[in-house]
C-alpha positions as CSV (number, residue, x, y, z in Angstrom):
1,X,-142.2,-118.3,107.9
2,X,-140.9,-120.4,110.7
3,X,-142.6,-122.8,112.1
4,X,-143.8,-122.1,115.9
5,X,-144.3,-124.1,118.6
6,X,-146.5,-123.8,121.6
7,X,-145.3,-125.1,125.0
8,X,-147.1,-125.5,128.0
9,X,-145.1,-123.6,131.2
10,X,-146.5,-125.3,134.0
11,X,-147.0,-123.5,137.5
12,X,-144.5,-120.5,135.4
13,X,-144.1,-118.4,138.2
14,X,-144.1,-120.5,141.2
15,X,-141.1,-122.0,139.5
16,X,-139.0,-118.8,138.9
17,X,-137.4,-116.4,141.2
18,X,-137.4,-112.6,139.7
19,X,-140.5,-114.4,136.9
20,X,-140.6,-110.6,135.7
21,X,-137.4,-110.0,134.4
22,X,-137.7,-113.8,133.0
23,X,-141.0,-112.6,131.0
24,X,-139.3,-109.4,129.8
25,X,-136.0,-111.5,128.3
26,X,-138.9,-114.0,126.1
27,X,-140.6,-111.4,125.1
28,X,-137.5,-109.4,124.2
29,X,-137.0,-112.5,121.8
30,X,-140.0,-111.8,119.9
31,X,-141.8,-114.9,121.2
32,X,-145.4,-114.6,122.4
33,X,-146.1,-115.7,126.5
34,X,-149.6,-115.8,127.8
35,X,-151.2,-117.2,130.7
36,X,-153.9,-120.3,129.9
37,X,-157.0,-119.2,131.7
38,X,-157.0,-119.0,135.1
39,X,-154.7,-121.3,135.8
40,X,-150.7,-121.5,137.4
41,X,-150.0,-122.6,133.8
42,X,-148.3,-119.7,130.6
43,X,-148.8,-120.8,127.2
44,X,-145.0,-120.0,125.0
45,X,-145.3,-119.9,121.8
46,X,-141.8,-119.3,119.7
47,X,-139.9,-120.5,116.9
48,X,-136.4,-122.1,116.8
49,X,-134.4,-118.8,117.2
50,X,-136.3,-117.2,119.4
51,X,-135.9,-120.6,121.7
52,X,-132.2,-119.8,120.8
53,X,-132.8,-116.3,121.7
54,X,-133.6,-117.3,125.2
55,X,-131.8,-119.9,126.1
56,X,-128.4,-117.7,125.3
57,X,-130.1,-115.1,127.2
58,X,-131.1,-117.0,130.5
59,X,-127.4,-118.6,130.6
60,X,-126.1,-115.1,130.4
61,X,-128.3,-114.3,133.4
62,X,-127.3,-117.3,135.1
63,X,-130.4,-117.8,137.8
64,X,-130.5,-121.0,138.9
65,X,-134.6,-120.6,139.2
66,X,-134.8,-120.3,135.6
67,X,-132.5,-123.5,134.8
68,X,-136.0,-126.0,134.3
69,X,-137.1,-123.4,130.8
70,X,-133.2,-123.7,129.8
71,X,-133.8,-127.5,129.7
72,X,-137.4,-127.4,128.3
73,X,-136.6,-125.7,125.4
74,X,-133.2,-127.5,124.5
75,X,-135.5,-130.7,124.5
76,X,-137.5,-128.8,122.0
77,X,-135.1,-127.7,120.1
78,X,-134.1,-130.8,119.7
79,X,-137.4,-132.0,118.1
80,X,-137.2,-129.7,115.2
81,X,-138.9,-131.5,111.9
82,X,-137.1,-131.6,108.4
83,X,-139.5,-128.9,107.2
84,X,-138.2,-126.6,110.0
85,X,-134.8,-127.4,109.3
86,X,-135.3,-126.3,105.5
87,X,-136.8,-123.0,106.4
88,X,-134.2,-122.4,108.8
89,X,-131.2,-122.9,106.2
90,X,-133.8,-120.9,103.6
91,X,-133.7,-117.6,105.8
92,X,-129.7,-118.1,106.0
93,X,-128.3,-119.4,103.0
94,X,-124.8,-118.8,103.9
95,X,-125.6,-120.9,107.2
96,X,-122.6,-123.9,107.9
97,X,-123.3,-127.2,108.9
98,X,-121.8,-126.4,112.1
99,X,-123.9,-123.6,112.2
100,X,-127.1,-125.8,111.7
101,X,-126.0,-128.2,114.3
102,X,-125.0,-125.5,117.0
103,X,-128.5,-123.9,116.4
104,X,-130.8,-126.7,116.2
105,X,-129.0,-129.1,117.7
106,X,-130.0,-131.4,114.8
107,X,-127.6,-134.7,113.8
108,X,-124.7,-133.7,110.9
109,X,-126.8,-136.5,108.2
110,X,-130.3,-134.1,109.7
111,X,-128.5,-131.0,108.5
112,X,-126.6,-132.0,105.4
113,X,-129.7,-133.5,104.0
114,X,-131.6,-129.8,104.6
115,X,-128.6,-128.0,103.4
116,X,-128.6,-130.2,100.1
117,X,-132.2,-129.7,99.5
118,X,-131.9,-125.9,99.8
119,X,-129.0,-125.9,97.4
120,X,-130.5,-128.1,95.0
121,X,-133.5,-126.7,95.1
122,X,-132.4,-123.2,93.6
C-alpha cells in the first residue's frame, strides 16, 4: 500500500477561483479532501500518484487560481522517502528509471538504488 500524506490547504477556497470543479478533479484522483473543523483550512490526504494525478490534471485545466496546489504538491513530491520509492517501483515492476524520476521527481542515484533493491529483492 502506498504511503499517504496529509497536507494542510490553507484558506482552500479563498485561494481558488471555480474551488468546485478544483474539488471534483482531487477527488476524481482517488485522494481524500476534507475541511479541518471550522476553519478556512481542507485537510488532503493522497499518495504519490494521485499527487501526480492532479497536478497533470490542474495543468490541463490551466487556471491560474489553482497554480499555488500545482506547486505545493511538486514540493511534496519531491520529499518522497526511500520506502515510498520502493513501493512505488513494487506496484510497477516494469517501471524505467526515467519513469521513476518523471513520477517522483526523485535524483537518478534515489531511483536506481529503489530499482536495485526491488530487483534484488525477488
Amino acid at each position: 500500500m502506498a504511503d499517504k500524506k496529509q497536507l494542510l490547504l490553507r484558506a482552500f477556497l479563498r485561494k481558488c477561483f471555480d474551488s468546485y470543479l478544483l474539488k471534483a478533479i482531487i477527488r476524481d484522483s482517488g485522494a481524500h479532501l476534507s475541511r479541518k473543523g471550522r476553519s478556512r483550512d481542507w485537510i488532503l490526504i493522497a499518495d504519490a500518484q494521485q499527487m501526480q494525478s492532479i497536478v497533470s490534471q490542474i495543468e490541463q485545466a490551466q487556471q491560474p487560481s489553482w497554480q499555488w496546489l500545482v506547486k505545493l504538491l511538486k514540493e511534496q513530491r519531491m520529499q518522497l522517502t526511500h520506502n515510498e520509492l520502493v513501493n512505488l517501483v513494487k506496484r510497477n515492476p516494469a517501471i524505467s528509471t526515467n519513469q521513476l524520476i518523471g513520477l517522483t521527481d526523485c535524483t537518478l542515484a534515489q531511483a536506481r538504488a529503489a530499482l536495485d533493491e526491488v530487483e534484488w529483492a525477488e
